[in-house]
N, C-alpha and C positions, 0 to 999 in steps of 0.2 A: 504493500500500500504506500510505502517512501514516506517521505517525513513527515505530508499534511492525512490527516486522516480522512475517512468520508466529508464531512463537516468541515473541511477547512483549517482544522486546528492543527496546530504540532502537538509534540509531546508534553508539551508545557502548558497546552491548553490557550496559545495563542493564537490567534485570529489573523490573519493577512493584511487587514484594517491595522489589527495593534501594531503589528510589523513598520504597515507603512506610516502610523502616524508615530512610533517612538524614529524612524528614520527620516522625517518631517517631512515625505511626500504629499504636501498640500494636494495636489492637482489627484490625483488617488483617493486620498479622503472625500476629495466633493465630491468624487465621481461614485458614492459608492451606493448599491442597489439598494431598495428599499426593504427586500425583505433580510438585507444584512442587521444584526444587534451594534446597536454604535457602543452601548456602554459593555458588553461582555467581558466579564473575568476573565483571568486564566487560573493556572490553578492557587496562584498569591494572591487571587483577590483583586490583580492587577488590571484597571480598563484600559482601551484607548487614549481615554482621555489623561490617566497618571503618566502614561508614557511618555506623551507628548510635551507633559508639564515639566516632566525630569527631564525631558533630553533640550528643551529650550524651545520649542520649535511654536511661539506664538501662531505663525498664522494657522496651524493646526490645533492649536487650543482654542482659538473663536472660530473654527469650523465647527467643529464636538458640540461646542457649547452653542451651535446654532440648531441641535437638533432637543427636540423636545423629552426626549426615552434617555437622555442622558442625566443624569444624578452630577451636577459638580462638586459635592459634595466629598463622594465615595472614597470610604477608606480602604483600603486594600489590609490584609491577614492581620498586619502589625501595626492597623490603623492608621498608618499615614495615606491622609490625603491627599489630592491634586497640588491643593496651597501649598501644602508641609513641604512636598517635591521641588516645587518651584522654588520655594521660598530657600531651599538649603544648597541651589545651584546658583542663586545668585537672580534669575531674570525677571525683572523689572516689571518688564511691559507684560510675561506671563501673571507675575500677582494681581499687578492693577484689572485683568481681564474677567481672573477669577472671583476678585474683589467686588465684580462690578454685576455679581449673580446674591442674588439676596439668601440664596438656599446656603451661601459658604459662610461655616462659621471661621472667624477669622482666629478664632483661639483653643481652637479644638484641638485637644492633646492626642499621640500616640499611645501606642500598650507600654511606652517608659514613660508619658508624662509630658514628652516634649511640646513644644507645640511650635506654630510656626516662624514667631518669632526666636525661639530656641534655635532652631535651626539658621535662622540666619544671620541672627548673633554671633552663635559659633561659628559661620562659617565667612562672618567678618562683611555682609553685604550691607552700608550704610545705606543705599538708597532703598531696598528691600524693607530695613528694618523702619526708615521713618515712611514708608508707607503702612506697613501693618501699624505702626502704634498710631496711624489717620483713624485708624478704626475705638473708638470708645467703649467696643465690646470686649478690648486684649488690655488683658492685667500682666503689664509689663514686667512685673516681679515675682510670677508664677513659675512654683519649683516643681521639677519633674520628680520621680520617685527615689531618685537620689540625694534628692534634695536640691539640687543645680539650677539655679536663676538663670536666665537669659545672662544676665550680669556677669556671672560666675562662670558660665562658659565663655563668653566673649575675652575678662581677666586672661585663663585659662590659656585660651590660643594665641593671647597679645593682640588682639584687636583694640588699637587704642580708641579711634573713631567712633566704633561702637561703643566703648566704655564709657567715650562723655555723652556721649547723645543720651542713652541710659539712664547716669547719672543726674541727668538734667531733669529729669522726670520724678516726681515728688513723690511717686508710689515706691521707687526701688530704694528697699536698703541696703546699702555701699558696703554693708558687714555684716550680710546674711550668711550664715553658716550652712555649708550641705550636713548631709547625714553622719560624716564622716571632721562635721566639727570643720571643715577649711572654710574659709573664709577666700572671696572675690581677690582679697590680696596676697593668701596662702598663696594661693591659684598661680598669682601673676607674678609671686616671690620665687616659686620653687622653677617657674621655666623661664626668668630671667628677662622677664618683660618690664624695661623699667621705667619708661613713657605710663604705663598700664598703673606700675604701683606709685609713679608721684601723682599719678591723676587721682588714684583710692587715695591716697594720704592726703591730697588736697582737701576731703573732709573729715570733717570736725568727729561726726559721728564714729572713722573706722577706726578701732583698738590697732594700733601696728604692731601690737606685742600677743595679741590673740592666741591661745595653743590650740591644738586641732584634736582629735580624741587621744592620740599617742603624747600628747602635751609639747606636740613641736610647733615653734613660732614660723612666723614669715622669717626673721632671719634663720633660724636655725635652717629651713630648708636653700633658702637666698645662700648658704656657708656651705653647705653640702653641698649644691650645685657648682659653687665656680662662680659666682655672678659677683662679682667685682663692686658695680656699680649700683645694682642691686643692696646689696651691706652697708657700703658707703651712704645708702640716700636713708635706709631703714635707717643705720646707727643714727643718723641726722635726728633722728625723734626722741625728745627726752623722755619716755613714757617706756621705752625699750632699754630692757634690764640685760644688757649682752653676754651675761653667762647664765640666761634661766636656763634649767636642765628640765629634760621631757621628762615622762615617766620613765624611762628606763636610766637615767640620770647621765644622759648625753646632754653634752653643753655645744652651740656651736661652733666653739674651739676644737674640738672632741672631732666633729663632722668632718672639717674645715682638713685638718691633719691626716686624718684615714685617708683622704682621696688627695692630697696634697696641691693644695690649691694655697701657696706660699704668698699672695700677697695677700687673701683674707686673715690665714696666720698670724700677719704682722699688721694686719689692722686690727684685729681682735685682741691682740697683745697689747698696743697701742692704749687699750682700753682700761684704765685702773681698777677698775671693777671684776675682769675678767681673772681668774686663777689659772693660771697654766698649768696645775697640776692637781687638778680636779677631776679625782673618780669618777668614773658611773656608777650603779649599781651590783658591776661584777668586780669593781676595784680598779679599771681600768683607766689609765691617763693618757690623754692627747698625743704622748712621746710614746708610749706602750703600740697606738691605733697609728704612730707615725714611722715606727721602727718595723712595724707588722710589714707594711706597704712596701717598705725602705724608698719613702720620702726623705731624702737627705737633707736637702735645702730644712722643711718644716720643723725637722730633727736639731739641726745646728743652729734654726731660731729661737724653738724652746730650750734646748742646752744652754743657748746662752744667757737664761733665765738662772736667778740662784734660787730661787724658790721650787726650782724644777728640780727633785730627788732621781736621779738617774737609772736608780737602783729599788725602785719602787716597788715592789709584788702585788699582784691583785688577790684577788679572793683563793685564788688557786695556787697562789705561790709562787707564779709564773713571774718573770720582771722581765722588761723591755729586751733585756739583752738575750733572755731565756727562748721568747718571741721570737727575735730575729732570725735567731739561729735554726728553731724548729720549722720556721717560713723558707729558709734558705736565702732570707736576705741578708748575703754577706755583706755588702757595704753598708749595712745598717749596722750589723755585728762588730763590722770592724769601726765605725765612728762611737759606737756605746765601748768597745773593750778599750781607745783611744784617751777616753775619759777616765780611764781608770775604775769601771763600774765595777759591782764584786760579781763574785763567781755565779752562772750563769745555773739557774734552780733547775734540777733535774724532774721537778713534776710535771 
């Protein structure tokens, strides 16, 4: 029977229609026979008309929507909509068309909650998003089942544009937390968006010192990342304690050293507040999580601290040099044995 079946369909339960309108064969669509289904599923649930929304192809979208048996509405398996499609590929002139049928709800969430301004938050389309928020029926600061603001994704991916436009809107709040306790600035700290976090820090309202359920701040992650400038702008706020320790009693010096990112190192040092030789919760210090690595540089910044005990042990007995050694970081071993550290614990 080859790939269409009796009925026209592939194996996917797709229509020749879906075919030509997700490939935006306008001139096919108008032409199609009356006893064809213009809105037909396939087996995702998927019409015509979603196709055509996701793939861009306007003039195929006010074709669809010139016939009457078609639903503009229609969510396919996992709920998203015609809108939701368009709205997360960016095209304009497809929202305003769909916008422009009274049956589409303009803030209809998918099976995670999202909804269409969700989608093109995240996916950073400013003219997209001040269209949908034209609409007075979308609650700009509606979290999906993750807890995820429009706001919160937009942070997330560094979309700065969308984050002021957002922000400008007296419904959203700049320090809404998801499920998972981060914050719009967690979000923008930890992927090193820093347009994203001096725009959040521009209000009064966001905590910059915020922890998230594991009790890590925007710095702490901004430290563990790498982010330079990121630290620098956080440290900028007197409200930011730069050695809070999460729950597992990681400090962002701690972070900062494991992954050897030597000028947060020496900006967090920098810091009088900060201990360079403060455990975690397994006994573990900065120099211990810096010798494991064999970050050298990080190593000979905190060495060069006198408050830094070289010869430290954790819970386990283990001390830096003990570490290096079981890691096979020789030149970590060999800059702690240099030091004159003691004999290297056999637990």
């Amino acid at each position: 029977m080859g790939y269409y079946d009796i009925n026209g369909e592939d194996f996917l339960g797709r229509t020749p229609l879906a075919w030509a309108a997700h490939n935006g064969h306008e001139g096919a669509v108008k032409t199609l026979r009356k006893e064809v289904n213009p809105d037909k599923q396939d087996i995702d649930g998927r019409t015509p008309l979603s196709f055509a929304a996701w793939a861009r192809h306007e003039g195929v979208v006010k074709t669809l929507l010139g016939r009457e048996e078609v639903d503009p509405d229609r969510p396919h398996n996992y709920g998203r909509t015609p809108l939701s499609l368009a709205a997360e590929n960016g095209h304009e002139g497809v929202v305003k068309a769909l916008l422009g049928r009274e049956e589409v709800n303009p803030d209809k969430p998918d099976n995670d909650g999202q909804t269409p301004l969700a989608f093109a938050a995240g996916s950073g389309y400013e003219g997209v998003v001040k269209t949908i928020l034209g609409r007075k029926e979308v609650n700009p600061d509606k979290p999906d089942i993750q807890g995820r603001t429009p706001l919160s994704l937009a942070a997330w991916r560094g979309h700065e544009g969308v984050v002021k436009i957002l922000l400008g809107r007296e419904e959203v709040s700049p320090d809404k937390p998801d499920i998972g306790d981060r914050t719009p600035l967690s979000l923008a700290a930890k992927n090193g968006h820093e347009g994203v976090v001096k725009a959040l820090l521009g209000r009064e309202e966001v905590n910059p010192d915020n922890p998230d359920i594991d009790g890590q701040t925007p710095l702490a992650f901004a430290a563990g990342s790498g982010y330079e400038g990121v630290v620098k702008t956080i440290l900028g706020r007197k409200e930011v304690h730069p050695d809070k320790p999460d729950y597992y009693g990681r400090t962002p010096l701690s972070f900062a050293t494991e992954y050897g990112y030597e000028g947060i190192v020496k900006m967090l040092l920098g810091r009088e507040e900060v201990n360079p030789d403060k455990p975690d919760n397994d006994g573990r210090t900065p120099l211990s999580f810096a010798a494991e690595s064999e970050h050298k540089v990080a190593m000979e910044t905190l060495l060069g601290r006198e408050e830094v005990d070289p010869d430290k042990p954790d819970n386990k007995g283990r001390t830096p040099l003990s570490i290096a050694i079981k890691e096979g970081s020789l030149r970590a071993a060999a800059l702690l044995q240099s030091r004159k550290v003691g004999t290297p614990s056999t637990t």
